[in-house]
C-alpha positions as CSV (number, residue, x, y, z in Angstrom):
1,X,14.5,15.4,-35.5
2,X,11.4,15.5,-33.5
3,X,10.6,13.8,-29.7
4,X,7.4,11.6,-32.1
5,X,10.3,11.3,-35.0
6,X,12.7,9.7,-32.6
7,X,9.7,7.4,-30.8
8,X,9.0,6.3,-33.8
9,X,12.0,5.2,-34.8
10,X,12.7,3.6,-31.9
11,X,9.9,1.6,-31.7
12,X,10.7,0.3,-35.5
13,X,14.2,-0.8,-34.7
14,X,12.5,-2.2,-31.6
15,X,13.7,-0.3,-28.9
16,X,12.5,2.6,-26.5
17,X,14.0,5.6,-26.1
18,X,16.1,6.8,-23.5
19,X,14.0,9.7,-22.6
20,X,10.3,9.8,-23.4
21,X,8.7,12.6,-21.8
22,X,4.9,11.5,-21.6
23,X,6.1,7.8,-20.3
24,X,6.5,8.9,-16.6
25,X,4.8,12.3,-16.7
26,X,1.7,11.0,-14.6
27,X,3.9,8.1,-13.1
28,X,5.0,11.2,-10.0
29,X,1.6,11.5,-9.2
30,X,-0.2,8.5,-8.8
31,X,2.8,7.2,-6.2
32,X,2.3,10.9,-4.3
33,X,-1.4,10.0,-4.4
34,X,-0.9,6.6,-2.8
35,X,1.8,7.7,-0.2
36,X,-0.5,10.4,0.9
37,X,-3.1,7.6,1.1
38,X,-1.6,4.8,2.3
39,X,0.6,6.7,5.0
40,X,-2.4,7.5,7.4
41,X,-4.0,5.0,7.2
42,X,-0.9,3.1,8.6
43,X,-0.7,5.5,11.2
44,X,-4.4,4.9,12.4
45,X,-3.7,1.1,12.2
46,X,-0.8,1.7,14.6
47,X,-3.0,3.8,17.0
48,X,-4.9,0.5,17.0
49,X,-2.4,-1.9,17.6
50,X,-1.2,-0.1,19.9
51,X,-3.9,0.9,21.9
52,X,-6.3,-2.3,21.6
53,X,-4.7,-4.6,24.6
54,X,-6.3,-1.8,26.9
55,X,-9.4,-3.7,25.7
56,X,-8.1,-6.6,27.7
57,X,-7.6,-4.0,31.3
58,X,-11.6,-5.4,32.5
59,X,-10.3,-9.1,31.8
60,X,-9.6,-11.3,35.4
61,X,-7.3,-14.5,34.9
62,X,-10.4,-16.5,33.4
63,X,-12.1,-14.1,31.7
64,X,-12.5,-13.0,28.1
65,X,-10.9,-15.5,26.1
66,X,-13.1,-14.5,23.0
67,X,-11.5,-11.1,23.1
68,X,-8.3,-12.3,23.8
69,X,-8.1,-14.9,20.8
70,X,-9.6,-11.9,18.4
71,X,-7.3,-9.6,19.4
72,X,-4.8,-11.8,19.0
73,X,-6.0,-12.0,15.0
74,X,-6.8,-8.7,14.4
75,X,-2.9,-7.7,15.8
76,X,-1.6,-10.1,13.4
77,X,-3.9,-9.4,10.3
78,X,-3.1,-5.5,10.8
79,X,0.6,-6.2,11.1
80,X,0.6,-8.1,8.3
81,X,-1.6,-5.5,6.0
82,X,0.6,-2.8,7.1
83,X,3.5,-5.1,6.0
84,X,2.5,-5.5,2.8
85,X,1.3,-2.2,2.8
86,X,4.7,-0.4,3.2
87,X,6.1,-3.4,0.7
88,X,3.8,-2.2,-2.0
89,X,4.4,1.4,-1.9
90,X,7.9,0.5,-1.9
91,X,7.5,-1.3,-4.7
92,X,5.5,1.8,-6.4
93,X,8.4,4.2,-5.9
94,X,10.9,1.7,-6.9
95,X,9.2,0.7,-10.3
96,X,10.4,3.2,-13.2
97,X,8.9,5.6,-14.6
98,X,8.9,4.2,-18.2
99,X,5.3,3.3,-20.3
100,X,5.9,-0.5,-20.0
101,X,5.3,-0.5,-16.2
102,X,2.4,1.8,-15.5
103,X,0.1,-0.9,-15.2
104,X,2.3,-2.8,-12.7
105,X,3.0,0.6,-11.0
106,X,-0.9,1.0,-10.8
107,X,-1.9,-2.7,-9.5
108,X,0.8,-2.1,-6.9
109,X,-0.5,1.0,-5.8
110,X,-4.4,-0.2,-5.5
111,X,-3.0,-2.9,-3.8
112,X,-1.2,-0.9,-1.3
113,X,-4.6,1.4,-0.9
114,X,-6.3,-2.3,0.3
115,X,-3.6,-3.0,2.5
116,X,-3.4,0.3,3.9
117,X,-7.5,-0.2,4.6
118,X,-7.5,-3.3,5.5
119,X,-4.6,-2.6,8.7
120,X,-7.2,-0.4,10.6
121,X,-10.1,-2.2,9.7
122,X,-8.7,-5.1,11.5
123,X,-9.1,-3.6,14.9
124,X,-12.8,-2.4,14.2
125,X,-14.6,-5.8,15.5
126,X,-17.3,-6.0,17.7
127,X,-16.7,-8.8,19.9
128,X,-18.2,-9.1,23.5
């Protein structure tokens, strides 16, 4: 009996079989393609965190408040993409490679790509 023989037949008794080779083929690389993606760009948003209270070395006692208060957002909205950054590629190694959950394995990984942008982007404001 053939791999499409054996599909078929599965999906008239209404189940999927155990092993179907063109569910997952693809499945490798689109979470290799996000990692390699998302994984910099996390990097570059820690550089930011990291390094943005030097922006606060000119400030006296009284001074800068504006910068103070946005920094103070854009620390938490870039810890909190990178969060959910690292959550959703999780979740887009940890979905299976089967046919039913491509699409969830591709929203998660786009959505990972925006968080992953979105972490650096938060420390690229121009306040003075």
């Amino acid at each position: 009996m053939t791999t499409n023989a054996a599909a078929d037949m599965a999906e008239t008794a209404g189940t999927e079989p155990e092993h179907d080779p063109a569910a997952g083929s693809h499945g490798w690389g689109v979470r290799l393609l996000t990692a390699l993606v998302v994984l910099p760009l996390l990097v570059i948003g820690l550089m930011g965190y990291g390094l943005s209270p030097m922006a606060l070395d000119s400030c006296g006692p009284d001074d800068c408040e504006a910068l103070k208060r946005s920094l103070g957002q854009a620390q938490a909205v870039g810890l909190g993409a990178g969060l959910a950054a690292v959550v959703l590629l999780v979740v887009t190694w940890a979905l299976p490679s089967k046919r039913k959950h491509r699409d969830a394995r591709a929203v998660a990984a786009l959505l990972a790509v925006a968080a992953a942008i979105l972490c650096p982007a938060a420390f690229n404001n121009p306040v003075g």
